[in-house]
Phi, psi and omega in degrees: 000125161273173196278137165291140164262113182285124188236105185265113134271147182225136187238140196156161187273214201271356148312335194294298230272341181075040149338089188108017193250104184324329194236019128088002135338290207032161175342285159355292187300313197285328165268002183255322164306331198240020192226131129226135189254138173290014192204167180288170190210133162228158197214110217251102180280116171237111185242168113215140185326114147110001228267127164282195182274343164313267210310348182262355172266346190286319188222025182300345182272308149288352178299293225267346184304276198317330140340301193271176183230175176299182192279304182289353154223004177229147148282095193261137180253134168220120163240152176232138190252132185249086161352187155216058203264328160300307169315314167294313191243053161033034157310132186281144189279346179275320158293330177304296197322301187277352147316286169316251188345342183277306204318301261233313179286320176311284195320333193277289185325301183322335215034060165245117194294151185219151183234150155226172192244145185246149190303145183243154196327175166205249181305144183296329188304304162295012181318307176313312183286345157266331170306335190263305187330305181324280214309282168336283188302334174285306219290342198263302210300309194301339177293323194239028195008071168233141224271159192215102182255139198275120163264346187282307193306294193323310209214042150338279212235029166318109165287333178278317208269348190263345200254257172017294194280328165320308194282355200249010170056028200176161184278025183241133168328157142261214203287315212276346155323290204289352187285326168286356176255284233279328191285298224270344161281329236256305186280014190242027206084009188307306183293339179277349172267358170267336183098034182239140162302151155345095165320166170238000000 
């Protein structure tokens, strides 16, 4: 008999790949380092840059097919990491919404279990409009029971994460950012939706 084979896409802009991260890890890298699986695994980062939550519902579907595999010997997977790229290009939070909600309904007719990662702080100024971008993406997941990790609240008002982005002169993390985004997927339920025990 063969073994299923786990096949992760995680779709998202260039936070997914861990832009600013010396050791080139990101989130991603960190959370895959830390999942052990009893069977193979494979794991497909598909980001681009500057991306909303629009251009990333236009085209995860074609990304992630040739990715996945058949239903009887693979186990397909979706995370969708959501950036805060709406907030730059003055997205309605009632369009972001329904983005995230088509995604989220396709993968279920599809029958692809979906995790989703929600945008983590960036500029001080925009702090409100992502806090409400957060909130509107759990209010879709949570609808659609699909596990939702929040990264904005925890780590808003972080001193390693406000320091990260200070050293790095820019809106992107260094290791200990994305090592603080990797706790907060590991610890939000990552393992009870692959069906895994519990890190220790």
């Amino acid at each position: 008999m063969t073994q299923t084979e786990v096949r992760i896409c995680v779709v998202g802009d260039e936070l997914s790949v861990g832009v600013g991260d010396a050791r080139a890890l990101g989130w991603t890298g960190r959370v895959m380092a830390r999942t052990r699986f009893g069977r193979p695994a494979m794991a497909f980062t598909l980001a681009v840059p500057g991306e909303t939550s629009s251009a990333l519902g236009a085209r995860w579907q074609a990304e992630t097919e040739p990715r996945f595999g058949p239903e009887d010997t693979c186990e397909n997977r979706l995370v969708v990491a959501l950036g805060r790229h709406d907030v730059d290009s003055s997205l309605s939070v009632a369009r972001s919404r329904l983005n995230l909600a088509n995604i989220l309904d396709v993968a279920e007719t599809s029958r692809i279990p979906a995790f989703v990662v929600g945008p983590p702080p960036g500029r001080p100024e925009d702090g409100g409009r992502i806090a409400e971008l957060s909130a509107a993406f759990s209010d879709v997941a949570n609808r659609r029971r699909v596990p939702y990790v929040d990264t904005y609240t925890p780590l808003a008002q972080h001193e390693q994460w406000l320091a990260d982005l200070a050293t790095n002169g820019s809106t992107y993390p260094g290791q200990a950012g994305y090592g603080l985004m990797a706790w907060l997927v590991l610890h939000t339920g990552w393992h009870a939706w692959l069906g895994l025990p519990a890190d220790e």
